[in-house]
PAMIZA-582376 format. One record per residue (C-alpha): x, y, z; residue number from 0. Coordinates in Angstrom, 1 decimal. Layout:
BEGIN
<node><X>X</X><Y>Y</Y><Z>Z</Z><nudren>NUM</nudren></node>
...
REM end
This chain:
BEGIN
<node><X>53.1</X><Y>56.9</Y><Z>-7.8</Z><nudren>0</nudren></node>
<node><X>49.0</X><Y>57.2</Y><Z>-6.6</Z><nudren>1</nudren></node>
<node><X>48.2</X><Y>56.7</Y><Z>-10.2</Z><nudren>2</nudren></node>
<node><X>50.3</X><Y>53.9</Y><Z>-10.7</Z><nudren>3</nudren></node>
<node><X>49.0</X><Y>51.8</Y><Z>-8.0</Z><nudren>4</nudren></node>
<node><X>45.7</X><Y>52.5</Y><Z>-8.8</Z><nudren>5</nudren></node>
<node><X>46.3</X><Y>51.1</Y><Z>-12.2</Z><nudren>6</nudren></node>
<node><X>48.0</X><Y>48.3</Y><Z>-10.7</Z><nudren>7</nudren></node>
<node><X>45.2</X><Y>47.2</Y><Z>-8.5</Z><nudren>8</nudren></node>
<node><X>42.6</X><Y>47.9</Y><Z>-11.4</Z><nudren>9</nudren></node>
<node><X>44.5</X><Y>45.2</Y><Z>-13.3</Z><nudren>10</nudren></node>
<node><X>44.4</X><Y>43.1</Y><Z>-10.2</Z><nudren>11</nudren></node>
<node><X>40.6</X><Y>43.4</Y><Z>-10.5</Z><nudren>12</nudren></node>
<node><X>40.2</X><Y>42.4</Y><Z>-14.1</Z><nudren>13</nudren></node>
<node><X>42.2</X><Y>39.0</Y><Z>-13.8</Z><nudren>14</nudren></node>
<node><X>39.7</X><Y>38.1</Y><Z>-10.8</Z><nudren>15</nudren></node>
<node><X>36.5</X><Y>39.0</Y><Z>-12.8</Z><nudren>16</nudren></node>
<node><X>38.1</X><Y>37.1</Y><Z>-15.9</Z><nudren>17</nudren></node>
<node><X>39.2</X><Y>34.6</Y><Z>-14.1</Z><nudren>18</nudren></node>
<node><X>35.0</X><Y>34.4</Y><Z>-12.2</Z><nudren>19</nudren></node>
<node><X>33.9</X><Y>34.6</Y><Z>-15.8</Z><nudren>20</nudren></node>
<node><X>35.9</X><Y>31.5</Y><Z>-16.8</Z><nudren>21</nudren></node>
<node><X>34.6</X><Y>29.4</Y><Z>-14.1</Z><nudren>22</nudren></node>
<node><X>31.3</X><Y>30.3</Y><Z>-14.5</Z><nudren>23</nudren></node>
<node><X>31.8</X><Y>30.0</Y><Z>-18.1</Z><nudren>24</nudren></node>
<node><X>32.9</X><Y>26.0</Y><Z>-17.4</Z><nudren>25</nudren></node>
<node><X>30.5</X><Y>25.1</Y><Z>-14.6</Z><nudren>26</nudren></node>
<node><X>28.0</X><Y>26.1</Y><Z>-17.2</Z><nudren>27</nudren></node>
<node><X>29.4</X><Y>24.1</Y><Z>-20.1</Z><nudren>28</nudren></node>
<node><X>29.3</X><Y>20.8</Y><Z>-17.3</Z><nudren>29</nudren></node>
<node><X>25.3</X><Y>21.6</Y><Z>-16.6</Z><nudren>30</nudren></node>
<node><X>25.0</X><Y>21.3</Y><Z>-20.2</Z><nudren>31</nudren></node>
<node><X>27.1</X><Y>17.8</Y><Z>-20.9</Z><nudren>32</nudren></node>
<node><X>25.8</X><Y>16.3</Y><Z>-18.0</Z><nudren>33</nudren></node>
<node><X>22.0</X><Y>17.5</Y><Z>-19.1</Z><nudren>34</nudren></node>
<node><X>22.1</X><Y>16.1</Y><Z>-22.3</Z><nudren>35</nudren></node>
<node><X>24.1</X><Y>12.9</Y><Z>-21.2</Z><nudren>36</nudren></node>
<node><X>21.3</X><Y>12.4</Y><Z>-19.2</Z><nudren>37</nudren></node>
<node><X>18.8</X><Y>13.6</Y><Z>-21.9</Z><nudren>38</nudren></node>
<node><X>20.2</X><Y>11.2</Y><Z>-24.4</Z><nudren>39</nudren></node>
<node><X>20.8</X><Y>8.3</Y><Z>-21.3</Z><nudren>40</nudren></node>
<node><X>16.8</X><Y>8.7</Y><Z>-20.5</Z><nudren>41</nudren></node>
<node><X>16.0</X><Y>8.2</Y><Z>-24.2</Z><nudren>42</nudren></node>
<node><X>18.2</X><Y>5.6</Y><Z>-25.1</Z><nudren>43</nudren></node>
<node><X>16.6</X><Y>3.3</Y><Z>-21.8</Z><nudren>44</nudren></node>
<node><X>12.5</X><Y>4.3</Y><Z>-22.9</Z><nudren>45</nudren></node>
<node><X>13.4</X><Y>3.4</Y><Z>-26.5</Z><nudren>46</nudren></node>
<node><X>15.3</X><Y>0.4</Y><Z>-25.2</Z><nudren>47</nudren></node>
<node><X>12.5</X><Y>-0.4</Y><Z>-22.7</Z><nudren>48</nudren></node>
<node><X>9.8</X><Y>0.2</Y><Z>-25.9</Z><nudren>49</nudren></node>
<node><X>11.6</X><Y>-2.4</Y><Z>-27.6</Z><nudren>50</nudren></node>
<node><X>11.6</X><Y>-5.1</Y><Z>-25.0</Z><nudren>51</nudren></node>
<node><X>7.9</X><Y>-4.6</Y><Z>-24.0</Z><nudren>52</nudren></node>
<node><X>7.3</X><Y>-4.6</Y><Z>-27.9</Z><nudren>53</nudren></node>
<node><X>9.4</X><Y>-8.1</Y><Z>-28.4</Z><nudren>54</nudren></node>
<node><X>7.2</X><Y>-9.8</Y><Z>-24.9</Z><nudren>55</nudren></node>
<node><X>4.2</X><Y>-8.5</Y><Z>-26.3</Z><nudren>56</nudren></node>
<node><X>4.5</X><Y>-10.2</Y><Z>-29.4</Z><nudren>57</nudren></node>
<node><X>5.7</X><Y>-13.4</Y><Z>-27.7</Z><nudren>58</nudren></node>
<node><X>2.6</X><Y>-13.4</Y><Z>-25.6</Z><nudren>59</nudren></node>
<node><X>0.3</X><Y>-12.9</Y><Z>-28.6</Z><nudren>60</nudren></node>
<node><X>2.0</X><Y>-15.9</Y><Z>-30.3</Z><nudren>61</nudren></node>
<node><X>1.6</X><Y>-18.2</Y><Z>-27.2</Z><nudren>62</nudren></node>
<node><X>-2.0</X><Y>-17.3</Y><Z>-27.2</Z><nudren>63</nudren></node>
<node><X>-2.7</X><Y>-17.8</Y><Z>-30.3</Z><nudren>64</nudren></node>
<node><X>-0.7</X><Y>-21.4</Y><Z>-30.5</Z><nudren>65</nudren></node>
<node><X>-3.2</X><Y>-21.9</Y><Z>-27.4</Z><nudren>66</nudren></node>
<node><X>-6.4</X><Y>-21.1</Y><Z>-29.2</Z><nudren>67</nudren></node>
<node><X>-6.8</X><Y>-18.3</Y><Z>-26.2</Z><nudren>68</nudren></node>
<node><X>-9.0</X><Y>-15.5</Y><Z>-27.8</Z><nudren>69</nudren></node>
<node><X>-7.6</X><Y>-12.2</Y><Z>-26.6</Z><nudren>70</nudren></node>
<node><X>-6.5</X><Y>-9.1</Y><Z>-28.0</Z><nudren>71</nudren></node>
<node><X>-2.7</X><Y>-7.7</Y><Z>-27.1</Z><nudren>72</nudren></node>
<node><X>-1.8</X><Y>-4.1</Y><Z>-28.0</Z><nudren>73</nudren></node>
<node><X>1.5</X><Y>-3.0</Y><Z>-26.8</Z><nudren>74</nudren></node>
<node><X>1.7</X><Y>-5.1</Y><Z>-23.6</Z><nudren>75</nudren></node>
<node><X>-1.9</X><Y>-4.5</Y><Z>-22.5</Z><nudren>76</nudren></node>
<node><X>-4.0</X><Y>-7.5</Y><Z>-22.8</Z><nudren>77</nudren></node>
<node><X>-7.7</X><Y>-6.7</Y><Z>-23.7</Z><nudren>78</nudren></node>
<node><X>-10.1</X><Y>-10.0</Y><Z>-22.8</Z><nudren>79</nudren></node>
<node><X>-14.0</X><Y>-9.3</Y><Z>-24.0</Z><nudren>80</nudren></node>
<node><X>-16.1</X><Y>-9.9</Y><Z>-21.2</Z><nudren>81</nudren></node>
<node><X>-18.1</X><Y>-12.7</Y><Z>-23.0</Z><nudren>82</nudren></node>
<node><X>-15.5</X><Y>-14.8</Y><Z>-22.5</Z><nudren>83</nudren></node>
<node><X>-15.5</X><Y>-14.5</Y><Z>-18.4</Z><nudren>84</nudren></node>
<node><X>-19.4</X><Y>-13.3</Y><Z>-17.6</Z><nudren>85</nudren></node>
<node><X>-22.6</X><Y>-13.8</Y><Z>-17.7</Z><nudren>86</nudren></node>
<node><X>-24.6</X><Y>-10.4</Y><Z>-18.9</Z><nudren>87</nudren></node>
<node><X>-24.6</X><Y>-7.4</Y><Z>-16.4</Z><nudren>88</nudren></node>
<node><X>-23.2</X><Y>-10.1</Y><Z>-13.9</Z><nudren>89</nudren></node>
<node><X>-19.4</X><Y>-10.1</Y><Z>-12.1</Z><nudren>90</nudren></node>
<node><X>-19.0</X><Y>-14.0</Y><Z>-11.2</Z><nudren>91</nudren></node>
<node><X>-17.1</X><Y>-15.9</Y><Z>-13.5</Z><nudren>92</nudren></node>
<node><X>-19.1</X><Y>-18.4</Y><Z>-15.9</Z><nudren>93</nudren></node>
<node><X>-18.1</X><Y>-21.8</Y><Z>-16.5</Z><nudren>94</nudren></node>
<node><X>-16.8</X><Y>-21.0</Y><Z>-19.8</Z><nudren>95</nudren></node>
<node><X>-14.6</X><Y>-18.3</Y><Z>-18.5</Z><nudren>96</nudren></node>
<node><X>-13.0</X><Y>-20.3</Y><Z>-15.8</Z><nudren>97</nudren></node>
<node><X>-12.0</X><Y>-22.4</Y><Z>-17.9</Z><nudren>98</nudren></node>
<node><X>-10.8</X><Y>-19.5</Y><Z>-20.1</Z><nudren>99</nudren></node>
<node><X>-9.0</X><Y>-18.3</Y><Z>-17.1</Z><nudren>100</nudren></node>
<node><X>-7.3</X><Y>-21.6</Y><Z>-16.4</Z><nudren>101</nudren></node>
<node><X>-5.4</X><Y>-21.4</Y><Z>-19.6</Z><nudren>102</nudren></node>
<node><X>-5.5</X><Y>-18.0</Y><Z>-20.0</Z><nudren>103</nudren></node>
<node><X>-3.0</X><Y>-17.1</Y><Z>-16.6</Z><nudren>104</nudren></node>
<node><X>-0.6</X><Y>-20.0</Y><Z>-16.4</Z><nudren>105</nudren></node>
<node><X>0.3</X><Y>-18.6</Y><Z>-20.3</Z><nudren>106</nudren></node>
<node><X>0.3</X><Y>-15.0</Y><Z>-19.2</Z><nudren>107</nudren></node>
<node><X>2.5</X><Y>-15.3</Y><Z>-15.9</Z><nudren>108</nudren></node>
<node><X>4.7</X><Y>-18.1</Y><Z>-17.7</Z><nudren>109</nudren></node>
<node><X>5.2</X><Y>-15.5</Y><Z>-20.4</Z><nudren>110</nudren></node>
<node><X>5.9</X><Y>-12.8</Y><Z>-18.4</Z><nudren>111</nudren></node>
<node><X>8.0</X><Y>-14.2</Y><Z>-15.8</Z><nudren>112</nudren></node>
<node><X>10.4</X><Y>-16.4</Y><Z>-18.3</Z><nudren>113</nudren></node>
<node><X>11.3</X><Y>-12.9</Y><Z>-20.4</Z><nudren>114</nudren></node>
<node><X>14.4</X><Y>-12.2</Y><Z>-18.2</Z><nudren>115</nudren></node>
<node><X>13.7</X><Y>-8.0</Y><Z>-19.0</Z><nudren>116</nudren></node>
<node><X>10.2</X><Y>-8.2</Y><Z>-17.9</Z><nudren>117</nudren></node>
<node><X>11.1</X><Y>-10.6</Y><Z>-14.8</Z><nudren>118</nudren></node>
<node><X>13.2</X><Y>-7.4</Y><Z>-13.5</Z><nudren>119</nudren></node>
<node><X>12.0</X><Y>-4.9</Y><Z>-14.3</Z><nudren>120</nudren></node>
<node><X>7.9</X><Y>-5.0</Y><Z>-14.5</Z><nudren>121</nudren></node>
<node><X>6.6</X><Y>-3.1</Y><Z>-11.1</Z><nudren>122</nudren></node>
<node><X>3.0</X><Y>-3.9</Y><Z>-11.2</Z><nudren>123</nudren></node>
<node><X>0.7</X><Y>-6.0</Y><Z>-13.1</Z><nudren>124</nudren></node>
<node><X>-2.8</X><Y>-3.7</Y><Z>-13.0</Z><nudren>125</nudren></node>
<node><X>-6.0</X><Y>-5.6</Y><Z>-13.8</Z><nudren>126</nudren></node>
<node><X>-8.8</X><Y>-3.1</Y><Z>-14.9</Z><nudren>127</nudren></node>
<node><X>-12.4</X><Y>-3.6</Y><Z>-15.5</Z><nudren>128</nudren></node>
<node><X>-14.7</X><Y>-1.9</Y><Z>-17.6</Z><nudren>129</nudren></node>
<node><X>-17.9</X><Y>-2.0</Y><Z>-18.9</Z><nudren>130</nudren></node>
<node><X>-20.2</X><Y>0.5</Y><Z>-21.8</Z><nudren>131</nudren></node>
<node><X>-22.3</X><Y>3.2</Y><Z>-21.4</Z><nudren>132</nudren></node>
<node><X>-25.1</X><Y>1.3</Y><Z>-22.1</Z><nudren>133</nudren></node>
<node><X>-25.4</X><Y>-0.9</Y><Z>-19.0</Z><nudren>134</nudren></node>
<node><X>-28.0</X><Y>0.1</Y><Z>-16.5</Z><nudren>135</nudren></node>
<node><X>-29.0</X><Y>2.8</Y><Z>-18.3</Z><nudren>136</nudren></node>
<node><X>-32.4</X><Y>4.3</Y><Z>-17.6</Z><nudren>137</nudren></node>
<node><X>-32.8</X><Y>2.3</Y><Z>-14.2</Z><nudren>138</nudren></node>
<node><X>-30.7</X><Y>5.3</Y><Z>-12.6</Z><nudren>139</nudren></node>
<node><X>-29.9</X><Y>8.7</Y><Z>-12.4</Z><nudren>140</nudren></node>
<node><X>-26.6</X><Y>9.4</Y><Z>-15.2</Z><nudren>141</nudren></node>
<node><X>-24.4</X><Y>9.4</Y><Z>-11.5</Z><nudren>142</nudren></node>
<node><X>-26.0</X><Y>6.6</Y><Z>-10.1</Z><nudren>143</nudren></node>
<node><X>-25.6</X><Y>4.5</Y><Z>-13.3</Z><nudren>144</nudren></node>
<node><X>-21.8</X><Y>5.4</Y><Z>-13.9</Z><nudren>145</nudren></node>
<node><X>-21.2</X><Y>4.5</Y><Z>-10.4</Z><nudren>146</nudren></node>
<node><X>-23.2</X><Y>1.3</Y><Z>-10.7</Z><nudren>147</nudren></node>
<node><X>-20.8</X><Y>0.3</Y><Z>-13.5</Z><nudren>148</nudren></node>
<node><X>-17.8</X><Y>1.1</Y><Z>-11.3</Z><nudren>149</nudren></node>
<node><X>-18.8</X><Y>-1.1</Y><Z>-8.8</Z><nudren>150</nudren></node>
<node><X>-19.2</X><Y>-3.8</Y><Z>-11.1</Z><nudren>151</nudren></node>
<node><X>-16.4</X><Y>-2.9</Y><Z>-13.3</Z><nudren>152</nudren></node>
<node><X>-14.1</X><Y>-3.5</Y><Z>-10.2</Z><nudren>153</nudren></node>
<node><X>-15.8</X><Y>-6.7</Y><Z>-8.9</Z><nudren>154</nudren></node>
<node><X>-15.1</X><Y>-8.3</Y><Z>-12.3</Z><nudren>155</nudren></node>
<node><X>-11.5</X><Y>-7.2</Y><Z>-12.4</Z><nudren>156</nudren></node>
<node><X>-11.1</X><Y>-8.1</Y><Z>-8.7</Z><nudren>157</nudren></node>
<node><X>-12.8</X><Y>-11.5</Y><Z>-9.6</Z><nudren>158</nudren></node>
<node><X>-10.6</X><Y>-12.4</Y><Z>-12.3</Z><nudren>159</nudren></node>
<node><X>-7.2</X><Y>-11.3</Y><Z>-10.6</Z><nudren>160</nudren></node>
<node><X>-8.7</X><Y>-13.6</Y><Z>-7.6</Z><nudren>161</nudren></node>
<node><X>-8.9</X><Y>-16.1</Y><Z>-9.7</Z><nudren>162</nudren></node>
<node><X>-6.5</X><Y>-16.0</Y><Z>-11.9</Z><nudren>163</nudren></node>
<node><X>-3.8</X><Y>-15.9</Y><Z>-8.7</Z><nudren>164</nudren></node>
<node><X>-5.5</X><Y>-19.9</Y><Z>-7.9</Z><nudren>165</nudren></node>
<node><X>-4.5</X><Y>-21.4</Y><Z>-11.3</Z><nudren>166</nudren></node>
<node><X>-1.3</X><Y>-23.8</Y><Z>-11.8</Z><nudren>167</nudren></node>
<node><X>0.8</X><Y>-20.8</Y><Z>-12.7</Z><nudren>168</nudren></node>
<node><X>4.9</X><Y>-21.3</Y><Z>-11.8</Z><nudren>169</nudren></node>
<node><X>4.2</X><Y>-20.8</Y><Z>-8.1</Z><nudren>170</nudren></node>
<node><X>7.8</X><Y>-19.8</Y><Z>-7.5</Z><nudren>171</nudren></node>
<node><X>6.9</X><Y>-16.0</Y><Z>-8.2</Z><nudren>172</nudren></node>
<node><X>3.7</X><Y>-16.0</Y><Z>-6.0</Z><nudren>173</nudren></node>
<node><X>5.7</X><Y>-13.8</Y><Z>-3.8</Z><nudren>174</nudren></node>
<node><X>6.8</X><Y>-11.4</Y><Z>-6.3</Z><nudren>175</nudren></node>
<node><X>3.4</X><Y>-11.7</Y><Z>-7.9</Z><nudren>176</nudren></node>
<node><X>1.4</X><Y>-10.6</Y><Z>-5.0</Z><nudren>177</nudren></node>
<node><X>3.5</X><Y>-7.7</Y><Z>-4.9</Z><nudren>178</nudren></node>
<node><X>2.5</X><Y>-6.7</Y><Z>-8.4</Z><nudren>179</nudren></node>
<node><X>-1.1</X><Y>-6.8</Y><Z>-8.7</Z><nudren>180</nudren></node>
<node><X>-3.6</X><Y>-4.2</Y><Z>-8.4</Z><nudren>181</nudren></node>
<node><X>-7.1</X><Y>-4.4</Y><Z>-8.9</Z><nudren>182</nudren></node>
<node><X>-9.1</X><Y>-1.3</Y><Z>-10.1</Z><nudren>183</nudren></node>
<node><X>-12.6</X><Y>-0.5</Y><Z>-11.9</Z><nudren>184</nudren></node>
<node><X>-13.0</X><Y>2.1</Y><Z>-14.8</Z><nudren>185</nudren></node>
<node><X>-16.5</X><Y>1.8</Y><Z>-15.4</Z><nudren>186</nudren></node>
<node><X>-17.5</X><Y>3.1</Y><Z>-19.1</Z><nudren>187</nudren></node>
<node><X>-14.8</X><Y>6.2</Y><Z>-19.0</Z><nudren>188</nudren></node>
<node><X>-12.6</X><Y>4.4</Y><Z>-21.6</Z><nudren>189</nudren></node>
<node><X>-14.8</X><Y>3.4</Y><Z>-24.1</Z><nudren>190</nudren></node>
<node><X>-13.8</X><Y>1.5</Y><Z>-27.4</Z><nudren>191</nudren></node>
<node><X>-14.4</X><Y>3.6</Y><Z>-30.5</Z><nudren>192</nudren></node>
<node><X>-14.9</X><Y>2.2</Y><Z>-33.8</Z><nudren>193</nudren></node>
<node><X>-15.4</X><Y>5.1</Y><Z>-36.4</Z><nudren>194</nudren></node>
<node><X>-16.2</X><Y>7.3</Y><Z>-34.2</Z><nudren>195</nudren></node>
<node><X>-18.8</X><Y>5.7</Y><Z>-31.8</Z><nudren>196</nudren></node>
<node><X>-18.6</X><Y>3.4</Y><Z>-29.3</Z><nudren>197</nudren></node>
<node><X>-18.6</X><Y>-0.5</Y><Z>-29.5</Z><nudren>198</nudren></node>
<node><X>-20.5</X><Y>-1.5</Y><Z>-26.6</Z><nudren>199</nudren></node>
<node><X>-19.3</X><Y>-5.2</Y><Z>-27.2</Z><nudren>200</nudren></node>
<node><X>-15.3</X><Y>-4.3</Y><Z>-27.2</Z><nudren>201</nudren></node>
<node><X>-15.9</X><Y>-1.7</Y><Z>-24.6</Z><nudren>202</nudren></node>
<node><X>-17.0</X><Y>-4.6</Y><Z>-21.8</Z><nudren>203</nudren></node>
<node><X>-13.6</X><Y>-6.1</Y><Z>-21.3</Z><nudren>204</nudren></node>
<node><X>-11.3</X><Y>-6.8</Y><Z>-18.7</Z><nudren>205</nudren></node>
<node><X>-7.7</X><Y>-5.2</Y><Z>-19.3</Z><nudren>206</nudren></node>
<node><X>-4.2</X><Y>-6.8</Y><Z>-17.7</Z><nudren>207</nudren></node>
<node><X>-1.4</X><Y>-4.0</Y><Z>-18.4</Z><nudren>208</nudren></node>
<node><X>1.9</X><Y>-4.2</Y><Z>-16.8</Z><nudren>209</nudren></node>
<node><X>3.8</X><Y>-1.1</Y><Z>-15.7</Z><nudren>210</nudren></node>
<node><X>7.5</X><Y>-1.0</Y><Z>-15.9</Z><nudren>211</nudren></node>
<node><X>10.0</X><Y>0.8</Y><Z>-12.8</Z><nudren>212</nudren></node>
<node><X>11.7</X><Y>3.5</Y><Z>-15.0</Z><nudren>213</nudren></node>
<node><X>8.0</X><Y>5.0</Y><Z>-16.1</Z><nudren>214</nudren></node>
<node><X>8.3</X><Y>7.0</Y><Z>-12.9</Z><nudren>215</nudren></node>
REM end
């Protein structure tokens, strides 16, 4: 009779650790649907969020163009030579590029405030300076001169947003607009390379690049 009820309760042991192996066996199988749900959930909204950017970049570049405003757009960021807004090694506007400026941001806000996808779901609206490695060289010491181009990389970007925030843009999203904007200076560390070496004209310029709420 000892040897029975041992048997018996050995058996009892087997259907718990089967039955412990089953479950962990499921919750395991869950991890893995709900992993790749939300695998194949975050791809389907970048490639979806790709797209829309891609369509409102496009859209922009068109009502440029049929504006006769020179500017280069590449995947949502807007690339503005600084020719068009300064005089040499200077960060105050010209004439000429105020008046670039006063067609240049009702178009841009317009655009990107009338694309209902943009309009709810673009975060911020970063306006970046930069200038080339050739400015100011041999006046200072190679620290001295990156960090004089900083500090007029961010004036100019800081002059244009200033600007650019005074021109007969809708005025409706002034409060969501002044939420969006940041102002920063890159001085030459993002040179434009053509073959290879830098383009001192193409690397002055003054970027506006627009960052959406699910890149985070």
């Amino acid at each position: 009779m000892e040897i029975k009820r041992h048997k018996e309760e050995g058996g009892e042991n087997n259907i718990f650790w089967i039955t412990m192996t089953d479950l962990m066996t499921a919750l395991v199988l869950v991890f893995i649907v709900l992993f790749f749900y939300t695998y194949v959930t975050s791809s389907y909204e970048r490639i979806q969020s790709k797209l829309e950017q891609d369509r409102a970049s496009k859209a922009l570049q068109e009502t440029l163009k049929n504006q006769n405003i020179n500017a280069n757009v590449e995947a949502g960021i807007v690339k503005i030579s600084d020719l068009e807004l300064f005089n040499i090694n200077s960060y105050e506007l010209s004439d000429k590029g105020k008046k670039y400026l006063d067609k240049f941001a009702p178009a841009y806000f317009n655009s990107l405030f009338s694309n209902d996808y943009l309009n709810k779901n673009v975060e911020k609206i970063i306006i970046q300076g930069h200038t080339d490695s050739q400015t100011f060289r041999g006046k200072y010491s190679a620290d001295e001169q990156y960090m004089k181009n900083m500090e007029l990389s961010l004036k100019r970007a800081y002059e244009v947003a200033n600007y650019m925030t005074g021109t007969q843009y809708n005025k409706s999203n002034g409060d969501k607009l002044r939420k969006m904007i940041i102002v920063e200076g890159a001085s030459y560390s993002s040179p434009v390379l053509v073959n290879g070496k830098e383009d001192f004209n193409k690397s002055r310029r003054v970027e506006l690049k627009i960052i959406m709420k699910n890149n985070h």
